[in-house]
N, C-alpha and C positions, 0 to 999 in steps of 0.2 A: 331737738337734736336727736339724731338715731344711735345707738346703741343699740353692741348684741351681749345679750346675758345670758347665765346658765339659767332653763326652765327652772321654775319655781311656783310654790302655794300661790303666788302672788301674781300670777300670769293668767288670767282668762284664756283658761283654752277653749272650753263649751261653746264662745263667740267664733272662733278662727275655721272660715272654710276657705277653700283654696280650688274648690271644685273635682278634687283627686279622693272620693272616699277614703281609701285605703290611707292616704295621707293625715287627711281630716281624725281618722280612726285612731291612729296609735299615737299626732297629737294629746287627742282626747283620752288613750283609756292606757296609753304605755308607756311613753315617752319620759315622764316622771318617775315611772319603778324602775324604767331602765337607769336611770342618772340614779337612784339609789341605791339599785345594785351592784354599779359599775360594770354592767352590760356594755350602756353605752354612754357619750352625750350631747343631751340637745340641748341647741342656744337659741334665744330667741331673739328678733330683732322688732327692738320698739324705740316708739317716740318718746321720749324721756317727758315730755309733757303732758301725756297719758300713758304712761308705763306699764299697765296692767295689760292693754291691748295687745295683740303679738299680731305684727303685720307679717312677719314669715318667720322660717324655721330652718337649723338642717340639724341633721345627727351624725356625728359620728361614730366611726367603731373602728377596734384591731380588726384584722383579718389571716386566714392564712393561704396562700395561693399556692398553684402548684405549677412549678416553671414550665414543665410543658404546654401549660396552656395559653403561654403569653407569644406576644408575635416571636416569630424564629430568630431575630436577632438581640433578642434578650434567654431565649432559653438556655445557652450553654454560661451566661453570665452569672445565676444563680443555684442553689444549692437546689434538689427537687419541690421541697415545700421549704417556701418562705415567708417572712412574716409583713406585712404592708397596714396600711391605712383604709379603710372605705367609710364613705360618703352615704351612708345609708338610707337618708333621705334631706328633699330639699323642697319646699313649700316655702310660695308666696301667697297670701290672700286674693279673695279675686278682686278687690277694691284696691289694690297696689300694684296688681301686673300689671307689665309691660312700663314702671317707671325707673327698671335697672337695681330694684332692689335684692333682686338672686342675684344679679354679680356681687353687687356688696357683700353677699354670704357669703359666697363661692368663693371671693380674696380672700375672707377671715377665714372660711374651713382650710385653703390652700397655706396659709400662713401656721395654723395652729397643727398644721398636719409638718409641716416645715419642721416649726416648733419642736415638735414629738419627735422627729428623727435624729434632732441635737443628744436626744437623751437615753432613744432604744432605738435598736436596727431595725429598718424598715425597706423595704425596697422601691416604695411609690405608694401611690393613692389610685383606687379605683373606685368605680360607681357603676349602679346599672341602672342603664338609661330604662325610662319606661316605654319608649317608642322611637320612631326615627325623627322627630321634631327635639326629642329630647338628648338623641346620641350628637346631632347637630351643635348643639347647644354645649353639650359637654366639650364636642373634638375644637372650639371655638377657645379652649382656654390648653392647650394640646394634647387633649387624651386622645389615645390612640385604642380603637376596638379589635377586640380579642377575636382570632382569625375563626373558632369554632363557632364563637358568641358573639356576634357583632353588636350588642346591645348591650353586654359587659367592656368599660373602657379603662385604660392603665396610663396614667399618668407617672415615667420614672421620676424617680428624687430628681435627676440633674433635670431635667426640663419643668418639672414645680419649681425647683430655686429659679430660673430665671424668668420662670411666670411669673410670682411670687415678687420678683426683681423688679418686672416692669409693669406689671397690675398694681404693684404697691406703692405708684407712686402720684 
């Protein structure tokens, strides 16, 4: 059975490649200090029948954006700097790509980013894609990319709730 949990001692990361160094990298040497410092947090998604293994990953974080730099008909909606959600990163093993287990991450960060806004103001969720395969991938759950940065994407609260809505079911 799959389950995502908060990293932990008990999580082999030193095994988890995803083929994205950068990704593999803060796995391995960050990922864990950030969750203890409250940086950020990353969940890991395993098989509960080898629980140590981590088939993928994502992290989240606060962030703070700045309204002029979202499409033009969100700018005059918010205040200049506001506060949001980001996606900081999201890794699947390379022995599990391509069997739909990032979307499974991707409804739980969308959820847990949901979650977060019940409780502190937020304006949305963003992510920066690492490439145009990857801004594809993201505008596929409705992020919409940043007209300066088309590789940073902005996800409003009201379009995650009904992501969220119909991914979660």
């Amino acid at each position: 059975m799959l389950q995502i949990l908060l990293l932990s001692r008990q999580h082999n990361r030193e095994a988890f490649y995803c083929g994205e160094q950068e990704l593999d990298d803060y796995l391995k040497k960050t990922a864990r200090q950030h969750n203890e410092k409250g940086i950020a947090r990353t969940f890991v998604l395993v098989d509960m029948e080898e629980p140590a293994r981590i088939l993928g990953f994502f992290t989240l974080a606060g962030c703070e954006v700045v309204a002029t730099d979202l499409p033009q008909k969100y700018t005059k909606k918010y205040p200049n700097k506001a506060p949001a959600a980001r996606l900081a990163r999201l890794a699947v093993s390379v022995d599990h790509q391509r069997k739909g287990l990032g979307g499974i991450m991707m409804v739980e960060a969308m959820r847990r980013t949901l979650s977060v806004s019940g409780n502190i103001g937020i304006i949305g969720f963003f992510v920066d894609a690492k490439n145009q395969g990857a801004r594809e991938y993201y505008e596929q759950y409705g992020f919409i990319p940043l007209p300066d940065n088309p590789l940073t994407l902005f996800l409003p609260l009201a379009v995650l709730a009904a992501a969220v809505e119909v991914l979660g079911k």
